[in-house]
N, CA and C atoms of all chains as a GROMACS GRO file, in nm:
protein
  597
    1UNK      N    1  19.589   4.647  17.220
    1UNK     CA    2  19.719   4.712  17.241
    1UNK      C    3  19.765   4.781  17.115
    2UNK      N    4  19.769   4.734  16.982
    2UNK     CA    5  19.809   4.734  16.898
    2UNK      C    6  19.702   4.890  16.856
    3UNK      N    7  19.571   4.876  16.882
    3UNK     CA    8  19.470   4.994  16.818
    3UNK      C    9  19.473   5.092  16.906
    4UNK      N   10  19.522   5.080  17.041
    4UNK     CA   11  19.568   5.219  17.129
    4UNK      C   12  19.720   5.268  17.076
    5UNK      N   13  19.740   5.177  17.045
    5UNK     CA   14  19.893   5.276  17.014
    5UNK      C   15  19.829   5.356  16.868
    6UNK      N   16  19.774   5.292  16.773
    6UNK     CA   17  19.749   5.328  16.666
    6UNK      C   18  19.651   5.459  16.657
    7UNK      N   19  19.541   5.426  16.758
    7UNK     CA   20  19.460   5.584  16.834
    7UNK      C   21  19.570   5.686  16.884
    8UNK      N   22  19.675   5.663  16.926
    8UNK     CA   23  19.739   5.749  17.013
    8UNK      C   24  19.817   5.859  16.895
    9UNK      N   25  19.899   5.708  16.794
    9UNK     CA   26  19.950   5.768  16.694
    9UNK      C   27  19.876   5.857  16.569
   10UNK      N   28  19.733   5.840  16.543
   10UNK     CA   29  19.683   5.916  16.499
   10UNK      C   30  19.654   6.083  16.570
   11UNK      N   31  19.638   6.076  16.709
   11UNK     CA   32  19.577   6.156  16.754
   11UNK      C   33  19.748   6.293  16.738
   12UNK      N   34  19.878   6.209  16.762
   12UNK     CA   35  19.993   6.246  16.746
   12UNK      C   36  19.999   6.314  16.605
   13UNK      N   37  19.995   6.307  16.501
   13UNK     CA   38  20.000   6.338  16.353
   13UNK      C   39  19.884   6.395  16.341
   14UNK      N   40  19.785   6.424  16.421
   14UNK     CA   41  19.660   6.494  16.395
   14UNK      C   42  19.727   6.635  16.436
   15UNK      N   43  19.780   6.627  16.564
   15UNK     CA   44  19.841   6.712  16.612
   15UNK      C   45  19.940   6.801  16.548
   16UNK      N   46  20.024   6.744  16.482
   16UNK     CA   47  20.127   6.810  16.364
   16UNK      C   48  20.080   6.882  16.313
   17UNK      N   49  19.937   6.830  16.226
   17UNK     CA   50  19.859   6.898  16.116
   17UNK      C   51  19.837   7.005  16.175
   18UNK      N   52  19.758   6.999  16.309
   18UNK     CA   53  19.722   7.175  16.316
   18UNK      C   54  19.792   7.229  16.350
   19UNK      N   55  19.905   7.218  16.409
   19UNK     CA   56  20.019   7.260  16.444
   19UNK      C   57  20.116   7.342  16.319
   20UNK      N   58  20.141   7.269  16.236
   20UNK     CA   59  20.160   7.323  16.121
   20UNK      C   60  20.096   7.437  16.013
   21UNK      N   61  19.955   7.402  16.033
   21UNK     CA   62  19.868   7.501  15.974
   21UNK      C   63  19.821   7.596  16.029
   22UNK      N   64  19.851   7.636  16.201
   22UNK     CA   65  19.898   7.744  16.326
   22UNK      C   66  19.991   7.806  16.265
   23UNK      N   67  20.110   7.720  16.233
   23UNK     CA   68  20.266   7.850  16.248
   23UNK      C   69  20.324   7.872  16.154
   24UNK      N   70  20.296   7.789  16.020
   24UNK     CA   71  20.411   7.783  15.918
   24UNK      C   72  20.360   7.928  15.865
   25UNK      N   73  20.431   7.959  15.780
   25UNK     CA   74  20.433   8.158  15.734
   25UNK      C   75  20.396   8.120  15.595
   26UNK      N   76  20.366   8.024  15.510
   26UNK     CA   77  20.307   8.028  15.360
   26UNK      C   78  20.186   7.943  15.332
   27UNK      N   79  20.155   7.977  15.231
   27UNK     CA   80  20.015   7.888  15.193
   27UNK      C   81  20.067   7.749  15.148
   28UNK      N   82  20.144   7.741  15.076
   28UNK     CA   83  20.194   7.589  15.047
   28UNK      C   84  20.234   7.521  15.144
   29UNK      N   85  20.338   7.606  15.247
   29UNK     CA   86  20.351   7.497  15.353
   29UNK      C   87  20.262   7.449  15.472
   30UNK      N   88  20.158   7.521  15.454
   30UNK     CA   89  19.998   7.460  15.544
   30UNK      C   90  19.966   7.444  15.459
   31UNK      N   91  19.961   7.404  15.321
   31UNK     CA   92  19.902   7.280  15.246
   31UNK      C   93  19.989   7.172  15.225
   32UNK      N   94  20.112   7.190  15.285
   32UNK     CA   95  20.227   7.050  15.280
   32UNK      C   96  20.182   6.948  15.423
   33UNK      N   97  20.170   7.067  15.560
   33UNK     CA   98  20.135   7.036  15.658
   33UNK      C   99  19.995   6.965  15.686
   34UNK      N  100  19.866   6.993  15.616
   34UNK     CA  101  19.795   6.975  15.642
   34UNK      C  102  19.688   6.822  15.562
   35UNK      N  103  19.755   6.829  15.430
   35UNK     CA  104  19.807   6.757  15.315
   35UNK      C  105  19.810   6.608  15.333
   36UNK      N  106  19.956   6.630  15.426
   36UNK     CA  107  20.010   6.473  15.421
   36UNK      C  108  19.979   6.408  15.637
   37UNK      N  109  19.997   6.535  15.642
   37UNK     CA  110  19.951   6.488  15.838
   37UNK      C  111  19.786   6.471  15.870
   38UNK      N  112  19.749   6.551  15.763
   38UNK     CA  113  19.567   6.508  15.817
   38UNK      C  114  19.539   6.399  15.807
   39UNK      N  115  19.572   6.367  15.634
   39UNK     CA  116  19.490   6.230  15.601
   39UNK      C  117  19.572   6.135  15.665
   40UNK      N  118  19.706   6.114  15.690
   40UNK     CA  119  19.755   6.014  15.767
   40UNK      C  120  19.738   5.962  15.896
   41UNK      N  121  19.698   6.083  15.996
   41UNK     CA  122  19.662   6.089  16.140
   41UNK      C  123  19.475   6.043  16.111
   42UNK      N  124  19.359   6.069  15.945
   42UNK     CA  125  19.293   5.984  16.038
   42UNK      C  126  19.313   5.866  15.981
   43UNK      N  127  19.367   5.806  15.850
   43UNK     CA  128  19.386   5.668  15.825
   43UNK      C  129  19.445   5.589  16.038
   44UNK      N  130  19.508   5.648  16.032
   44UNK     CA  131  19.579   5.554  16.199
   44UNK      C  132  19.455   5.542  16.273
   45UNK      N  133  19.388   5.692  16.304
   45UNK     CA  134  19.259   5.718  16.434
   45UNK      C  135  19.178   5.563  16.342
   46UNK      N  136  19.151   5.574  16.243
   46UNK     CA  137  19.034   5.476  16.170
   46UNK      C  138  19.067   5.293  16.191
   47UNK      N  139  19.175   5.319  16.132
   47UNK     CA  140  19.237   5.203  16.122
   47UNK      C  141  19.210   5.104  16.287
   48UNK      N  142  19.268   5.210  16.417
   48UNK     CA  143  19.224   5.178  16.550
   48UNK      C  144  19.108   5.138  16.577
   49UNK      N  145  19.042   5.231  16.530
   49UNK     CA  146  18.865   5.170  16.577
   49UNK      C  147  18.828   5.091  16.538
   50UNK      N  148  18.869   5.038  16.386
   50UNK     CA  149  18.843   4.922  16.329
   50UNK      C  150  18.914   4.767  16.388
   51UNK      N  151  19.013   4.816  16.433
   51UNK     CA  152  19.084   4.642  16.522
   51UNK      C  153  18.972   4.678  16.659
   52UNK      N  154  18.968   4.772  16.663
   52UNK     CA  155  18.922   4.779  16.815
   52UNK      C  156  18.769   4.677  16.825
   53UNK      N  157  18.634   4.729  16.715
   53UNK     CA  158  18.516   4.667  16.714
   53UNK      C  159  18.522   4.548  16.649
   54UNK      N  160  18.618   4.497  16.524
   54UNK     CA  161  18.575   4.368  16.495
   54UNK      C  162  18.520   4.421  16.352
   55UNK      N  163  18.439   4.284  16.325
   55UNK     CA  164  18.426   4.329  16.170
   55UNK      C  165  18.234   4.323  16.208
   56UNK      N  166  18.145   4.419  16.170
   56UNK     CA  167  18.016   4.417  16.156
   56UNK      C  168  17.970   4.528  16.082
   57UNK      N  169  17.860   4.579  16.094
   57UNK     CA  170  17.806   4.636  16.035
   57UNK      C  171  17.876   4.771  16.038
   58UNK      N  172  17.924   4.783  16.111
   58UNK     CA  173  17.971   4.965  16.125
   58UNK      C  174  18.083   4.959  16.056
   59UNK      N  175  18.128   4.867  16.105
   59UNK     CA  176  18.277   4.878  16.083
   59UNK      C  177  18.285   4.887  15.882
   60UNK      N  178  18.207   4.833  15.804
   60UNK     CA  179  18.184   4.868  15.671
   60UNK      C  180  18.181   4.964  15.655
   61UNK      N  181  18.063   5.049  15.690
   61UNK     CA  182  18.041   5.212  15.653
   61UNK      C  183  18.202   5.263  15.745
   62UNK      N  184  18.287   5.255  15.813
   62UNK     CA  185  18.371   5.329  15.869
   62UNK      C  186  18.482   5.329  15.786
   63UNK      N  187  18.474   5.213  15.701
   63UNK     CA  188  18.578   5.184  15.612
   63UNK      C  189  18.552   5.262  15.528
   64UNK      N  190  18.433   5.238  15.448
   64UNK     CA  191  18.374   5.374  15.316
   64UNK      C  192  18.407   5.452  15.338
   65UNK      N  193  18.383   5.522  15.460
   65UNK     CA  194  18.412   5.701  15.472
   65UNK      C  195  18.546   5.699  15.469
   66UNK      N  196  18.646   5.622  15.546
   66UNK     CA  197  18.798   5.604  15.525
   66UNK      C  198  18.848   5.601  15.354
   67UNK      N  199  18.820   5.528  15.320
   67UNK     CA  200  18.821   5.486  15.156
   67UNK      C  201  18.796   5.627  15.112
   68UNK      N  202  18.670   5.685  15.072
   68UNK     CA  203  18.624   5.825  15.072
   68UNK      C  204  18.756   5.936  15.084
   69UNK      N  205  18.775   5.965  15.192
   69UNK     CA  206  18.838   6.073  15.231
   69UNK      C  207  18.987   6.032  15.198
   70UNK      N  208  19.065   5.894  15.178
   70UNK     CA  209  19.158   5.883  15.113
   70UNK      C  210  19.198   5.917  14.972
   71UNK      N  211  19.091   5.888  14.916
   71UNK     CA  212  19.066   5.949  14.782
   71UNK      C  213  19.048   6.162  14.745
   72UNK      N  214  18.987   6.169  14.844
   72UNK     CA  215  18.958   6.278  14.796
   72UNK      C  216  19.037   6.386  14.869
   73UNK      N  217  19.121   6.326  14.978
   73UNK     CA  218  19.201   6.477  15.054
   73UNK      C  219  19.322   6.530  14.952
   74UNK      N  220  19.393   6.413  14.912
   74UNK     CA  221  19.495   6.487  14.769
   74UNK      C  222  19.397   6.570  14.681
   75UNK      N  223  19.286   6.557  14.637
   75UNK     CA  224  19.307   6.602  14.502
   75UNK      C  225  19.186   6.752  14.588
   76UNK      N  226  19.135   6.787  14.678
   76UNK     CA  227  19.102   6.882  14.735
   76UNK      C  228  19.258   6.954  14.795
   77UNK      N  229  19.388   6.906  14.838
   77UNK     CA  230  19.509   6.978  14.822
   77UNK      C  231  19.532   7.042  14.744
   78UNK      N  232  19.554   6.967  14.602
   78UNK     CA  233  19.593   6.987  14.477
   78UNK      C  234  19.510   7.095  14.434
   79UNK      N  235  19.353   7.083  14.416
   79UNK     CA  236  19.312   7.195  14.407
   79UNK      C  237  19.277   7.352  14.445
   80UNK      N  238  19.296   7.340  14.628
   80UNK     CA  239  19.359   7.458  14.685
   80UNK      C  240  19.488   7.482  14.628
   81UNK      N  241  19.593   7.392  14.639
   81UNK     CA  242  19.753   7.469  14.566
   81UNK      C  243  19.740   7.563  14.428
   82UNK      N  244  19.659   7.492  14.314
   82UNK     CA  245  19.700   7.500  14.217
   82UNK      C  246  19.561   7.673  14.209
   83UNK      N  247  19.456   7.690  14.283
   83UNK     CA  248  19.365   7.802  14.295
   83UNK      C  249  19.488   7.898  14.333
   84UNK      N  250  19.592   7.885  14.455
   84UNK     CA  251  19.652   7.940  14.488
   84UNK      C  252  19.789   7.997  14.387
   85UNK      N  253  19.800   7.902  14.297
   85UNK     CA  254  19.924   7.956  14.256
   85UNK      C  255  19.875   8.025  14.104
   86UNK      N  256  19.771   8.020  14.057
   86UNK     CA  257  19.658   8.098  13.946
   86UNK      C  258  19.662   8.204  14.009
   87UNK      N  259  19.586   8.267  14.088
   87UNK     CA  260  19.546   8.356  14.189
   87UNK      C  261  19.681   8.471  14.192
   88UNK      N  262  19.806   8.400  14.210
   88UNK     CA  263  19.940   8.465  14.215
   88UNK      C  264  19.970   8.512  14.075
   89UNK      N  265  19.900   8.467  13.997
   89UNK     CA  266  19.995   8.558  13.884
   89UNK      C  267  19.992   8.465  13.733
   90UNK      N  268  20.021   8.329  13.785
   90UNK     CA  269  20.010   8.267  13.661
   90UNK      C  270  19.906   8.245  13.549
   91UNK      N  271  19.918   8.231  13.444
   91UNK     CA  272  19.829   8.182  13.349
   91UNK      C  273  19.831   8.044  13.343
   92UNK      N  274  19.710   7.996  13.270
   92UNK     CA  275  19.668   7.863  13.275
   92UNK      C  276  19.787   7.764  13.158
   93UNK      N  277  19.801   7.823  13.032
   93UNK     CA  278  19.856   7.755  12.960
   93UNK      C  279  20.020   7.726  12.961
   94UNK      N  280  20.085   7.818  13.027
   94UNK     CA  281  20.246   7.807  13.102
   94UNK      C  282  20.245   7.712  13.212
   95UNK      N  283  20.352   7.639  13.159
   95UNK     CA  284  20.423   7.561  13.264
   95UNK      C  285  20.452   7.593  13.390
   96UNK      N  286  20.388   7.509  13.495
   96UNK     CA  287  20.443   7.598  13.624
   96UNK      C  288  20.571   7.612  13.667
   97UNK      N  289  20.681   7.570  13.647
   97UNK     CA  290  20.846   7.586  13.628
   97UNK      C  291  20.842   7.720  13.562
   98UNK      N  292  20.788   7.766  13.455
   98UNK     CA  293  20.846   7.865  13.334
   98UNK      C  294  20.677   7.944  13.292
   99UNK      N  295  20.720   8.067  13.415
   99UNK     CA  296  20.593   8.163  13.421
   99UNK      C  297  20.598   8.276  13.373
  100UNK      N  298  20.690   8.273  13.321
  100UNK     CA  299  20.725   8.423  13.213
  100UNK      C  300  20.650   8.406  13.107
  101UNK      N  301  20.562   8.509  13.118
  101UNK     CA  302  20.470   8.581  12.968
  101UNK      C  303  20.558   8.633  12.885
  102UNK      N  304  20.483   8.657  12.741
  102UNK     CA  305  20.535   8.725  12.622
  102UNK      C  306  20.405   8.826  12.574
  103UNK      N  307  20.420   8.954  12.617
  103UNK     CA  308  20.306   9.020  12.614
  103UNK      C  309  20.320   9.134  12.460
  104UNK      N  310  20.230   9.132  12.368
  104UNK     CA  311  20.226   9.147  12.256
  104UNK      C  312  20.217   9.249  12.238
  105UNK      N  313  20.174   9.354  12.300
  105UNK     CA  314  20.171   9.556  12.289
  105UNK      C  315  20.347   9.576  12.262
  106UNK      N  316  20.403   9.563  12.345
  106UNK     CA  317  20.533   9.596  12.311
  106UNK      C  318  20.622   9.510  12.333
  107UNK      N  319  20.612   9.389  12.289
  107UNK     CA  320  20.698   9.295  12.234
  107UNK      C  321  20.799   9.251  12.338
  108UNK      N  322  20.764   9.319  12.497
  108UNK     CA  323  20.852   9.261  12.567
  108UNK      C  324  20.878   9.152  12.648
  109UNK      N  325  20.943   9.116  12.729
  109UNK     CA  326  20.899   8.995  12.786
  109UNK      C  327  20.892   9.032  12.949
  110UNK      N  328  20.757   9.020  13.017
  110UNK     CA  329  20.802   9.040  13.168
  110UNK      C  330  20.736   8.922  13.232
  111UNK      N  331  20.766   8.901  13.345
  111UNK     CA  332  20.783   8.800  13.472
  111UNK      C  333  20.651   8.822  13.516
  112UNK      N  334  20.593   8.775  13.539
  112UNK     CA  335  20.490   8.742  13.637
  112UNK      C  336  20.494   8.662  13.732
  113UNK      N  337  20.549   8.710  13.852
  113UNK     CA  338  20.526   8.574  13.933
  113UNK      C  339  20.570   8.653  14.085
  114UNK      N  340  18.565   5.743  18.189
  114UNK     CA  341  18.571   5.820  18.070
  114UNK      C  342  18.629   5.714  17.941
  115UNK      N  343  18.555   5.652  17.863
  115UNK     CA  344  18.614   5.536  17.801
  115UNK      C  345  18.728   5.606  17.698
  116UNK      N  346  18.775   5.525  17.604
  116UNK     CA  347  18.886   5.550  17.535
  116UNK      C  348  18.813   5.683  17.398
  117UNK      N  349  18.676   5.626  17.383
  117UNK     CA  350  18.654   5.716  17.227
  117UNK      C  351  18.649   5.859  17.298
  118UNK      N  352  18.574   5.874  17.444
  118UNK     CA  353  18.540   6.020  17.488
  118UNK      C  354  18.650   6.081  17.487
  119UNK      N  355  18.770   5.989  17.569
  119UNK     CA  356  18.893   6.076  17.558
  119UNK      C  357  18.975   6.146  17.420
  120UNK      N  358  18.934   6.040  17.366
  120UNK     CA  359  18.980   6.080  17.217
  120UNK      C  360  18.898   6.236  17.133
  121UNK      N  361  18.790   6.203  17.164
  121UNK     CA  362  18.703   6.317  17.131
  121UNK      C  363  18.754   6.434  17.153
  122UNK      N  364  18.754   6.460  17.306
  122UNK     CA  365  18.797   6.543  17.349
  122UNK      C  366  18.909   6.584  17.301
  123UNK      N  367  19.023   6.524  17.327
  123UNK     CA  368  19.158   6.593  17.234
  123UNK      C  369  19.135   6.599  17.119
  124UNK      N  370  19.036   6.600  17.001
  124UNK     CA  371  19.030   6.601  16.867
  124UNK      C  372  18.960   6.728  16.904
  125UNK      N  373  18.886   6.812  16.962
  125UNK     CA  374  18.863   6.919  16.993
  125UNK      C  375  18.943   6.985  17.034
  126UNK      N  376  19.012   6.994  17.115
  126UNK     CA  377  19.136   7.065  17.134
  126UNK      C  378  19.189   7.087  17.050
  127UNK      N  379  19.208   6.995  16.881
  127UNK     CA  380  19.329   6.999  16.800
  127UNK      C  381  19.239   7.090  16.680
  128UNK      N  382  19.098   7.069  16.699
  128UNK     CA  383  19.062   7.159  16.596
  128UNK      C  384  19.050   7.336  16.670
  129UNK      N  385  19.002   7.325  16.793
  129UNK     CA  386  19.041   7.497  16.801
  129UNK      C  387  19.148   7.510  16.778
  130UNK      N  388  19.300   7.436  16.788
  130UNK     CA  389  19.414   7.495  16.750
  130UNK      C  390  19.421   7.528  16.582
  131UNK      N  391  19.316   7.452  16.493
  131UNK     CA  392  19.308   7.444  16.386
  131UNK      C  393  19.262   7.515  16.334
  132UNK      N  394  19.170   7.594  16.363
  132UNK     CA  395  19.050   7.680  16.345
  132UNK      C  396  19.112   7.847  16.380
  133UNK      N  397  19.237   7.871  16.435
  133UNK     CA  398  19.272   7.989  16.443
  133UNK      C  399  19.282   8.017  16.311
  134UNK      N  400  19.363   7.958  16.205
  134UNK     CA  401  19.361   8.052  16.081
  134UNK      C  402  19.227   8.073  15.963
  135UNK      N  403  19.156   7.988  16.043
  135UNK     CA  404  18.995   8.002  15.989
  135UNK      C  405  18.937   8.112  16.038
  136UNK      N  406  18.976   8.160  16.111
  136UNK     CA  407  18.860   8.295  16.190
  136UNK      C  408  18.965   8.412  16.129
  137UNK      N  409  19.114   8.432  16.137
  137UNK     CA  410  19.189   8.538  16.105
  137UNK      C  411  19.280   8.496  16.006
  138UNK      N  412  19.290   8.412  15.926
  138UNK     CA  413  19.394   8.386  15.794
  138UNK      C  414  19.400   8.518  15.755
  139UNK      N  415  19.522   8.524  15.656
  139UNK     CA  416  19.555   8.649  15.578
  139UNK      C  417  19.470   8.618  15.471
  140UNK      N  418  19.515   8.496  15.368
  140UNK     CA  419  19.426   8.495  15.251
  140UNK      C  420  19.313   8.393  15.298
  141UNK      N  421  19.218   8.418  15.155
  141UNK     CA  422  19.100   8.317  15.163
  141UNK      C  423  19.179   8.209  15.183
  142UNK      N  424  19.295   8.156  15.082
  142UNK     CA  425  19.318   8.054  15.078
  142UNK      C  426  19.347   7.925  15.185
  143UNK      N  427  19.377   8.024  15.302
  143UNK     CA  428  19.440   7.947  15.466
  143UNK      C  429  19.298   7.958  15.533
  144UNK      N  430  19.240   7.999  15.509
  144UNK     CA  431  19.064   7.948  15.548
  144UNK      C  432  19.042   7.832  15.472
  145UNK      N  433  19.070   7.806  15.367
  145UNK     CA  434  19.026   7.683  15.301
  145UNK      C  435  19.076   7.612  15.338
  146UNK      N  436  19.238   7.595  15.368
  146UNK     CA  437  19.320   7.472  15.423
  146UNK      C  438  19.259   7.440  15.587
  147UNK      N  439  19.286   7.515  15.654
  147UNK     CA  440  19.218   7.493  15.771
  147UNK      C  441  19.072   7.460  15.796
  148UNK      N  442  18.973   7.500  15.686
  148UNK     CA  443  18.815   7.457  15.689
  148UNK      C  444  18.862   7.277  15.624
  149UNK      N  445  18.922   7.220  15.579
  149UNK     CA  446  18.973   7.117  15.515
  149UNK      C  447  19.010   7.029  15.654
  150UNK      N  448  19.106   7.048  15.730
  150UNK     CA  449  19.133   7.031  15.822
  150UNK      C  450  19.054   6.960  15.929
  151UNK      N  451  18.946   7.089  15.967
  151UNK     CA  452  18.876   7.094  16.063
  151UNK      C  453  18.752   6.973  15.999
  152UNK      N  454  18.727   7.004  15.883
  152UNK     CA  455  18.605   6.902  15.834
  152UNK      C  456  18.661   6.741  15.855
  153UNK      N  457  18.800   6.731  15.871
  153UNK     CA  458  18.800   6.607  15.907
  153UNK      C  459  18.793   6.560  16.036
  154UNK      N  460  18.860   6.645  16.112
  154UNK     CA  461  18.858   6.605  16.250
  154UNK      C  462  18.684   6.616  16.277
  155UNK      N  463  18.580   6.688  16.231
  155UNK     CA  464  18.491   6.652  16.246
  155UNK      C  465  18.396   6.548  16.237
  156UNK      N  466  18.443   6.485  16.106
  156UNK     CA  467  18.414   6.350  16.064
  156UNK      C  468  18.487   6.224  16.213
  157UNK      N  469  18.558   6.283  16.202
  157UNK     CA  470  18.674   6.141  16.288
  157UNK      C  471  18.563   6.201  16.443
  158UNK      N  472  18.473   6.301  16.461
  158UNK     CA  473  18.440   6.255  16.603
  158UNK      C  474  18.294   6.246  16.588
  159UNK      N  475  18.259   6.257  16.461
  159UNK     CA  476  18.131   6.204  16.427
  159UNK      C  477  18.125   6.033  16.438
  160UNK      N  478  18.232   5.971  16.391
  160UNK     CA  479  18.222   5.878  16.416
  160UNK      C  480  18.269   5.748  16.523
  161UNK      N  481  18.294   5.850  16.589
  161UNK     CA  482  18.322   5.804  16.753
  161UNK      C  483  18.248   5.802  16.846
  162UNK      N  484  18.144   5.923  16.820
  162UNK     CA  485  18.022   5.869  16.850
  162UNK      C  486  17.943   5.792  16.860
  163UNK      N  487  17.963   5.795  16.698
  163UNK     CA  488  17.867   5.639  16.670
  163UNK      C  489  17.892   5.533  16.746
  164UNK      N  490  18.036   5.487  16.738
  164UNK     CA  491  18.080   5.382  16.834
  164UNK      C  492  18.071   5.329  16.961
  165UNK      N  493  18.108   5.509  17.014
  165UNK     CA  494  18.086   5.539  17.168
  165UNK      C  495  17.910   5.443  17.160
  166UNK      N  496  17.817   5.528  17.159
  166UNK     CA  497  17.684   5.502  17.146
  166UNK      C  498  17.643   5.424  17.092
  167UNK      N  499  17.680   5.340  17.028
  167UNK     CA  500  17.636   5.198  16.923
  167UNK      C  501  17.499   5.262  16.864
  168UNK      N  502  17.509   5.380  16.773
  168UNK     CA  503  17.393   5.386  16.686
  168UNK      C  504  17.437   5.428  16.589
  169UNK      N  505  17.406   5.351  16.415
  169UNK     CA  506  17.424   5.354  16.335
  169UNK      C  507  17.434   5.457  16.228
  170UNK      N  508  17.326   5.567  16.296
  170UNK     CA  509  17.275   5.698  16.222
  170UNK      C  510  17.422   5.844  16.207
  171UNK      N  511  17.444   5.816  16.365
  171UNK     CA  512  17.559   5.882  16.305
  171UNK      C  513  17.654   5.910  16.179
  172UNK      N  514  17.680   5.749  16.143
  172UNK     CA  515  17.781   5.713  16.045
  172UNK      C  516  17.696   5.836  15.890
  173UNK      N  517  17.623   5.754  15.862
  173UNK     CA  518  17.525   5.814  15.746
  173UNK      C  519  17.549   5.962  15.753
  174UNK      N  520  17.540   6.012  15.897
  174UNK     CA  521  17.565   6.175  15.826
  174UNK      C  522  17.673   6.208  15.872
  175UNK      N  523  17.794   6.156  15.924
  175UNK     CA  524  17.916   6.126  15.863
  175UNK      C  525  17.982   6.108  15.722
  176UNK      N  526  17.885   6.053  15.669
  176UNK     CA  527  17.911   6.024  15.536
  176UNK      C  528  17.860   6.154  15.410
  177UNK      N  529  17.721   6.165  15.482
  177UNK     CA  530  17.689   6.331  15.410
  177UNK      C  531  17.785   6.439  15.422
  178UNK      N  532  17.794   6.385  15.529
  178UNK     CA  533  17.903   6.544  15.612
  178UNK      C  534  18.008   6.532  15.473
  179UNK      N  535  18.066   6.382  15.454
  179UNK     CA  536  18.212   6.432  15.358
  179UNK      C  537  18.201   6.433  15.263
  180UNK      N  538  18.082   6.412  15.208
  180UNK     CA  539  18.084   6.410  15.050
  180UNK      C  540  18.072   6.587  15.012
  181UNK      N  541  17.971   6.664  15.134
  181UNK     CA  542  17.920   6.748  15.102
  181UNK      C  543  18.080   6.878  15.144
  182UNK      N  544  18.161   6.783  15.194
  182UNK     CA  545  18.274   6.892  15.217
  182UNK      C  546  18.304   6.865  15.075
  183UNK      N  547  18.333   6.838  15.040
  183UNK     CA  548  18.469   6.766  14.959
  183UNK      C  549  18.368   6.866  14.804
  184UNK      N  550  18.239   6.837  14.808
  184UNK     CA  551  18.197   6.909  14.693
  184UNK      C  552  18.206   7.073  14.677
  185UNK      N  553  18.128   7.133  14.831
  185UNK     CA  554  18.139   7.237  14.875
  185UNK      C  555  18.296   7.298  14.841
  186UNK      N  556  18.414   7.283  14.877
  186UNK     CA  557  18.533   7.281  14.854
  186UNK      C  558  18.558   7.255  14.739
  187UNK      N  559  18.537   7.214  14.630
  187UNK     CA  560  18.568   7.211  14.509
  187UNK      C  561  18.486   7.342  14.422
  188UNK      N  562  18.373   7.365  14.471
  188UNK     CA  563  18.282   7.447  14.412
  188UNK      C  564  18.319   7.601  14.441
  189UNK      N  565  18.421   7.578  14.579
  189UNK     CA  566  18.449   7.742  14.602
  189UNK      C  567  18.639   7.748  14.577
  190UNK      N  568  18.670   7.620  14.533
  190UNK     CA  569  18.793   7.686  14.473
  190UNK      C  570  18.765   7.705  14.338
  191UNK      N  571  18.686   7.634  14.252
  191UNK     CA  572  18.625   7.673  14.073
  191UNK      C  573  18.597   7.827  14.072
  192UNK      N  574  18.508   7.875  14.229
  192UNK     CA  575  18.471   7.993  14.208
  192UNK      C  576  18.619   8.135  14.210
  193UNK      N  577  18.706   8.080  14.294
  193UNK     CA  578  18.808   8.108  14.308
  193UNK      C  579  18.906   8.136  14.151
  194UNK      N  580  18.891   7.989  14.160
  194UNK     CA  581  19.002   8.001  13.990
  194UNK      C  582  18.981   8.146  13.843
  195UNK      N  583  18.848   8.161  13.917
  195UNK     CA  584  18.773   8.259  13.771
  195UNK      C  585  18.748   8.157  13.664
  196UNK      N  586  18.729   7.988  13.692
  196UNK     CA  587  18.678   7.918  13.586
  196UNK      C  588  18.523   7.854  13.553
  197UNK      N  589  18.505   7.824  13.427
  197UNK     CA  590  18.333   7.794  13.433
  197UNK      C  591  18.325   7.621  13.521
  198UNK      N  592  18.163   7.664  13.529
  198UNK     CA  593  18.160   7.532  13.587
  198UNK      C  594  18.130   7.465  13.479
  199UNK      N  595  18.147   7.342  13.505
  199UNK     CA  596  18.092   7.229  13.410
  199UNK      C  597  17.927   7.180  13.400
   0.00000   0.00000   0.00000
């Protein structure tokens, strides 16, 4: 009972994700959408299958790949965002708050961003 | 139709909805979020399979499958950034 609701609720927040990464109008916010609803919708789908079989042999490797992909969906976010916001304009050594260059030909200061 | 087939099935449904900004995104970048996406829901019915079918082999290239996203995806946003590789 408990791993059908938990299948259901994953399959629900799976749903968000693409849903979100369908309609929202910016790159950050289908990486906000996709981000925090993917990996959560499959921790739930995983989590289900695992009450569902019991503890054996599979159920180890199902955990690894869970473990796995918990680890690594933030920092594959992080690294689409941060490709994305380089890409726009910024330089590497400015703070991302404070993206104004100081460009040295003529001493002025312009905006990049 | 047991519980994993059904599940399958709507995890297909949720990746063609997923997969629209993979075929027509504006930037590269919404191809990447959505190829991100989709590589999981692929994993999650790779291994429903397995279950469905009680054979072990699945899992294993389940497991290739994500390591080799997760690298693949790092290697084409480095290429992206304009930075060296290591």
């Amino acid at each position: 009972m408990i791993s059908l609701f938990l299948i259901s609720l994953g399959c629900v927040m799976m749903f968000t994700a693409a849903l979100g990464v369908f309609r929202f109008t910016d790159i950050y916010m289908r990486l906000h959408a996709s981000g925090k609803a993917g990996t959560g919708g499959m921790i739930a789908i995983l989590t289900g299958v695992l009450l569902r079989i019991g503890l054996n042999q599979i159920s180890g490797k199902i955990f690894l790949i869970m473990v796995f992909i918990l680890f690594t969906g933030p920092i594959t976010a992080h690294a689409i965002g941060r490709a994305a916001h380089v890409h726009s304009g910024a330089t590497d050594n400015v703070p991302f708050h404070d993206v104004g260059v100081e460009t040295e030909e003529d001493g002025g200061e312009e905006h990049v961003d | 139709m047991s519980l994993y087939t059904a599940t399958s099935v709507i995890l297909v449904f949720i990746a063609m909805l997923a997969s629209y900004r993979l075929f027509l995104g504006p930037s590269i970048y919404d191809r990447l979020v959505s190829l991100n996406v989709v590589g999981v829901i692929i994993t999650i019915i790779l291994i429903l399979i397995s279950v469905e079918t009680d054979l072990g082999l699945y899992l294993d290239i389940a497991l290739s499958f994500v390591m080799l996203d997760f690298v693949g995806t790092m290697a084409m946003v480095k290429y992206l950034e304009g930075g060296e590789f290591v």
